[in-house]
N, C-alpha and C positions, 0 to 999 in steps of 0.2 A: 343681870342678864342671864339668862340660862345658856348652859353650855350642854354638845352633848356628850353624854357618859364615853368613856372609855371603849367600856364593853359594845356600844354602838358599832364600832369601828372595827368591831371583829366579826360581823353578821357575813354569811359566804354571801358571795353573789346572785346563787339561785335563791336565795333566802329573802331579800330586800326585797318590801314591801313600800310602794311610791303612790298618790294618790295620781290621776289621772294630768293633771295639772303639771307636776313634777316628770313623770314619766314623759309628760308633748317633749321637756326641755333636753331631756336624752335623747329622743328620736325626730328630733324638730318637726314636731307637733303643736298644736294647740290641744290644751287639756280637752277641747271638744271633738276635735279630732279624733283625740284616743280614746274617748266614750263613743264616739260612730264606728272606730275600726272594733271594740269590743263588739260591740252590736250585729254589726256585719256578719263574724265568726259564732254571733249567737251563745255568747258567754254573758250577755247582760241583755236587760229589755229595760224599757221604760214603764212605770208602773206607779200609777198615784203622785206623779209628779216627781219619782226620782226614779234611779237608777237601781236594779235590782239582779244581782248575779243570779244564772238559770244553772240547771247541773251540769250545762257543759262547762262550768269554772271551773269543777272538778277540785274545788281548796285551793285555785288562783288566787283564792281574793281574801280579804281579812276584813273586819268593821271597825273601824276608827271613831273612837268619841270624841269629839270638839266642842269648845266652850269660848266665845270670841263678842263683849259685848252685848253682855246681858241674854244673848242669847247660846243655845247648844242643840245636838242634834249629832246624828252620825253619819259619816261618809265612808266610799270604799275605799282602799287600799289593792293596789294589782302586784303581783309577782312582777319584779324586774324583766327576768330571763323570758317568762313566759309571752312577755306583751312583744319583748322585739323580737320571737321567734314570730308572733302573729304580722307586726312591719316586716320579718323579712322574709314570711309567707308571700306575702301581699305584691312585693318587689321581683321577687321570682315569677310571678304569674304573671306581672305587667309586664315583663320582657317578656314572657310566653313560656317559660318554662314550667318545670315541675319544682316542688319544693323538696327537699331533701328530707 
């Protein structure tokens, strides 16, 4: 079974990089979810059948290689902080405020 490293476990919090999926389960989302709220903010588009960061990521996002049954390919990775600043953009407006 793979374990994760030590030094995992000392990455800061603005630092953590979570694929879309992982991040719904922080902000009770569906990982599809967090790819529409990306979208919304215009930090991603859809493009050739995936998902593709635009400059407004600004180094939000990292490219993750995976390899799962014979097959592989690359997925993104989003900033921790950055995605629930953009949830708690989102939550401020719904009530009608401004975001801070």
């Amino acid at each position: 079974m793979l374990r994760a490293s030590v030094s995992m476990d000392n990455i800061a919090d603005d630092a953590r990089m979570l694929e879309p999926a992982d991040l719904g389960k922080l902000v009770q989302l569906s990982g599809a979810e967090v790819n529409q709220l990306l979208a919304r903010h215009g930090v991603q588009v859809r493009g050739q059948g995936r998902w593709v960061p635009t400059e407004a990521a600004n180094g939000s996002w990292a490219t993750h290689a995976w390899q799962k049954h014979g097959k592989s390919g690359y997925n993104l990775k989003w900033n921790v902080a950055f995605v629930q600043g953009l949830v708690n953009t989102e939550a401020v407006r719904r009530r009608g405020g401004e975001p801070c």
